[in-house]
C-alpha positions as CSV (number, residue, x, y, z in Angstrom):
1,X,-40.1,35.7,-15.1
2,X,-39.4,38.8,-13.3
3,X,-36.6,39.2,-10.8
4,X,-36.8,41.8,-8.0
5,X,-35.1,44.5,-8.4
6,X,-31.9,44.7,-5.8
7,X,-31.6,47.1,-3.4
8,X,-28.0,48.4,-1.5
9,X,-29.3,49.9,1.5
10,X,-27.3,52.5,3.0
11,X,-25.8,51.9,6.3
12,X,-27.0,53.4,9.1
13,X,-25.9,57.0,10.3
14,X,-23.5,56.9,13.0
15,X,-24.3,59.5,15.6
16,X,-22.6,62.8,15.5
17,X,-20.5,63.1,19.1
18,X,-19.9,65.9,21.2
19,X,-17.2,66.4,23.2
20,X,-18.0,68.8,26.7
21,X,-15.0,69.9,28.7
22,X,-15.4,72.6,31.4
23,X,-13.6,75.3,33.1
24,X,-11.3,76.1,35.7
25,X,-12.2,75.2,39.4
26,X,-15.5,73.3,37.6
27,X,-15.8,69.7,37.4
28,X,-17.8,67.5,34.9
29,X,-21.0,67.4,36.7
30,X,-21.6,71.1,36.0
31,X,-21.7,69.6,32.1
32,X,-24.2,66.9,32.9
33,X,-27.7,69.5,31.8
34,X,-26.2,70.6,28.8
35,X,-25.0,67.7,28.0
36,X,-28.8,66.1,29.0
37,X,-30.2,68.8,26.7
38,X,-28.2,67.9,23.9
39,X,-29.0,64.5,24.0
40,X,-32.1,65.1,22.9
41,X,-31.6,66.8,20.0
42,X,-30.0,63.5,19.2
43,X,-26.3,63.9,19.7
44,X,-23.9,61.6,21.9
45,X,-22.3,63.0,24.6
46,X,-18.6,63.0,26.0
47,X,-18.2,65.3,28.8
48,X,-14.6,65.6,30.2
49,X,-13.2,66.9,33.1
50,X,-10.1,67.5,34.8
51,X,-8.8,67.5,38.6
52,X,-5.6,68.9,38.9
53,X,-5.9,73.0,38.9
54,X,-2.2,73.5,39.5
55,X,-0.7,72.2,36.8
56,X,-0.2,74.2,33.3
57,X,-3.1,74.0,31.0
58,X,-1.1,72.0,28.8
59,X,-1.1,68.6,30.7
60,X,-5.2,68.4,30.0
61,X,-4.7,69.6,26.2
62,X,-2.5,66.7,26.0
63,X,-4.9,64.3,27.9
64,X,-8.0,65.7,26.0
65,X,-6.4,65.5,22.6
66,X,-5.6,61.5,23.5
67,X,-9.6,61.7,24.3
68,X,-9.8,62.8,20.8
69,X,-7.9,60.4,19.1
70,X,-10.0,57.6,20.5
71,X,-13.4,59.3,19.7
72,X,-11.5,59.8,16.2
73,X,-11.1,56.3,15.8
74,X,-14.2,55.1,16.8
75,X,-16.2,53.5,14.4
76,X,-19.7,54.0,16.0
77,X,-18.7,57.6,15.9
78,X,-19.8,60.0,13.1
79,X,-18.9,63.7,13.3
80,X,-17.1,65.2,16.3
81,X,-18.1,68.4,17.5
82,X,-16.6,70.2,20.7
83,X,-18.5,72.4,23.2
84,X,-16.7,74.1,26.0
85,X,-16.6,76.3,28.8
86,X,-14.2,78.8,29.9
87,X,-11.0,77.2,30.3
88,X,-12.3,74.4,28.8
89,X,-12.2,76.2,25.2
90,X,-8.1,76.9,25.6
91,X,-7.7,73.4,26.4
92,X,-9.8,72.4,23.4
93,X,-7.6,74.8,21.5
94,X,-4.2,73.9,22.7
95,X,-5.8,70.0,21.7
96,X,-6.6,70.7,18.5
97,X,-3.1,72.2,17.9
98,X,-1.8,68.7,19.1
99,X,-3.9,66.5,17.1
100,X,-7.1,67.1,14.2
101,X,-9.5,64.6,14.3
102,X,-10.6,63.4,10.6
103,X,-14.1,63.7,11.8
104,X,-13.9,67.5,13.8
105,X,-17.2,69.1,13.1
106,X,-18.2,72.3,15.0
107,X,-16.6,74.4,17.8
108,X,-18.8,76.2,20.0
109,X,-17.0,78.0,23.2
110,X,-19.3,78.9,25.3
111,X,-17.8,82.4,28.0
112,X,-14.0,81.6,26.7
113,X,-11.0,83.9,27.3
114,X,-9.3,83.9,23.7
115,X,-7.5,87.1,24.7
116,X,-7.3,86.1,28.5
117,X,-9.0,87.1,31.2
118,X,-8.2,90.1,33.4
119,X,-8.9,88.9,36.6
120,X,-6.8,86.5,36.0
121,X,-3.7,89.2,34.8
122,X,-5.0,90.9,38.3
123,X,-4.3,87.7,40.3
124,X,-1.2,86.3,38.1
125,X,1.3,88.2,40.9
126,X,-0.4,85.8,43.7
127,X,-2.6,83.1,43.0
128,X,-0.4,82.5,39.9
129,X,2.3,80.9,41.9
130,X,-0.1,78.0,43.0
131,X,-2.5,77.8,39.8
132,X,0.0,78.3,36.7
133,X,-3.4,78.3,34.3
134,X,-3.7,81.5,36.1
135,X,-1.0,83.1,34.6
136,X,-1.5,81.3,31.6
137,X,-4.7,82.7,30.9
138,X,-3.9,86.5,31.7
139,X,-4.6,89.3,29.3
140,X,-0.9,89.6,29.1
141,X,0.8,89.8,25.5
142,X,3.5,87.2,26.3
143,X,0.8,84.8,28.2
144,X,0.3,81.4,26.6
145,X,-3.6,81.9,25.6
146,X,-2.3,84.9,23.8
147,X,0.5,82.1,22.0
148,X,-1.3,80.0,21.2
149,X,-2.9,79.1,17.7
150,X,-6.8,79.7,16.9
151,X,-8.2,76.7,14.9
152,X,-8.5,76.9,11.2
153,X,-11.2,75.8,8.5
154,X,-13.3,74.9,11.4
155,X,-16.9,76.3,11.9
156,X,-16.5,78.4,15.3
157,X,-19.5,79.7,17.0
158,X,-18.9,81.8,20.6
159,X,-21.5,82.6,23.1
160,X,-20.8,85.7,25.6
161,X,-22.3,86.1,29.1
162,X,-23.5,89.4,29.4
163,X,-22.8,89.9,32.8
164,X,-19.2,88.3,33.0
165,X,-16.9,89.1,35.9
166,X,-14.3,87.6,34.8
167,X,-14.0,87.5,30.5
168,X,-14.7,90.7,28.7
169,X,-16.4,90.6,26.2
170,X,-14.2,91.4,23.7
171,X,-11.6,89.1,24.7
172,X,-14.4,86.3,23.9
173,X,-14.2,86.8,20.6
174,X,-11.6,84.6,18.4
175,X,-9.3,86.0,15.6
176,X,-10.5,83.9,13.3
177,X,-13.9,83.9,11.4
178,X,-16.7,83.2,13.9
179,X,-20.4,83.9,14.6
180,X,-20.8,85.8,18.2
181,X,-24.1,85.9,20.4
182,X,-24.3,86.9,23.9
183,X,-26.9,85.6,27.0
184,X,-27.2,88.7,29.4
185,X,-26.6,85.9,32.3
186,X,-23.6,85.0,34.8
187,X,-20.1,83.6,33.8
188,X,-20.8,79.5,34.8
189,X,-24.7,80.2,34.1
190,X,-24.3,79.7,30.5
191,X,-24.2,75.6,31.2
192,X,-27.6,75.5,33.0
193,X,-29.5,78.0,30.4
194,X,-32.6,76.8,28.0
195,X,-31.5,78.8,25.5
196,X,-28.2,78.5,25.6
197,X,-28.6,74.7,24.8
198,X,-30.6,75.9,22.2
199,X,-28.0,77.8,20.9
200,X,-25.2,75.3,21.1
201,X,-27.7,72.6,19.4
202,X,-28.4,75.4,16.3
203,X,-24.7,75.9,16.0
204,X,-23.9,72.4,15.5
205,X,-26.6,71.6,13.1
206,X,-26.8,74.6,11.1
207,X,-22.9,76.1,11.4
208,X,-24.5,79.7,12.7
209,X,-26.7,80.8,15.4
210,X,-30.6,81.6,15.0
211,X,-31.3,85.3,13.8
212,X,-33.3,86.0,16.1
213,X,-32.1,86.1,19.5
214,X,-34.8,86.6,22.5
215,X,-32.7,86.1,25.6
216,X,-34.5,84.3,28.5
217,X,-36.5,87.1,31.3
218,X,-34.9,84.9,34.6
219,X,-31.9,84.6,35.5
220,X,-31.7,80.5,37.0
221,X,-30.1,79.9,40.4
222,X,-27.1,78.4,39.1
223,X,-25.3,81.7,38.9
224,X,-21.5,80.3,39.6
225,X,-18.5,81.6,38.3
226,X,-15.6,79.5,37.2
């Protein structure tokens, strides 16, 4: 008599999560079509968002790394990658220096100030009085994006806009191993952009961005700057 053979089948995957958080004077609408495109490539989505633009930076690190920790400790969740915008990526950053998920995939910051942003050392005198992430994100030696800690032993992929005014493009660029491509498009544009979702969804599959770059001939209306 013959006996079938038994058979462990393996559990199914658990979908691989990513975390959105956006930038300063944004909210988490401005996340919802890459966070659409994303989807279908398959991933789940958490955008996150913040209200309070007075307060130091530091508060919503705090409050995104608790995000974290639950995501972390979700059981439906497989791999946890972060994509972020602007201020969003030094909130991520400041995060990650308060808590490391077991399951952190990939980091992709999409137009982010790791050395600071000059228009905000230009407005740090004034506006900095009323918005203290102002001051925190200024080109300045002794400002807090320039003390804080870059992640390490994480796959980091940036994407530049090409027509920034408010991050150079050198000050886009982390001090820590990365892969750099930039979109010659508008600060806040970068969210709304084909092929930057494209980009982003490369980046978190394949850890670097597509060799071959063609950049998109039209500039979409969604040409905000946060």
């Amino acid at each position: 008599m013959t006996h079938p053979t038994s058979r462990t089948e393996a559990p199914p995957a658990r979908p691989e999560c990513v975390a959105l958080v956006h930038g300063f004077l944004a909210n988490s609408m401005m996340l919802a079509v890459l966070a659409h495109r994303l989807r279908r490539h398959g991933y789940r989505t958490d955008p996150w968002g913040y209200r309070n633009m007075c307060c130091s930076l530091m508060v919503h690190a705090e409050r995104f790394a608790d995000d974290l920790r639950k995501l972390d400790a979700d059981p439906s969740v497989g791999k946890l990658h972060l994509v972020t915008h602007s201020m969003g990526c030094i909130i991520a950053r400041a995060s990650l220096d308060l808590f490391r998920p077991r399951k952190l995939g990939r980091f992709v910051m999409l137009a982010p100030p790791n050395r600071g942003s000059f228009v905000a050392r230009a407005a740090a005198g004034t506006l900095g009085r009323f918005f203290r992430p102002v001051e925190e994100l200024s080109t300045a030696d002794d400002s807090l994006v320039n003390a804080l800690p870059m992640p390490q032993g994480v796959d980091i992929g940036v994407i530049a806009a090409g027509r920034d005014a408010l991050v150079s493009a050198e000050s886009t660029r982390p001090d820590v191993p990365h892969d750099h491509v930039t979109i010659q498009c508008l600060h806040s544009s970068l969210l709304f952009r084909r092929d930057a979702a494209e980009m982003v969804a490369a980046f978190l599959r394949d850890g670097r961005f597509p060799a071959a770059v063609v950049p998109s001939r039209q500039e979409p209306r969604h040409g905000l700057q946060s």
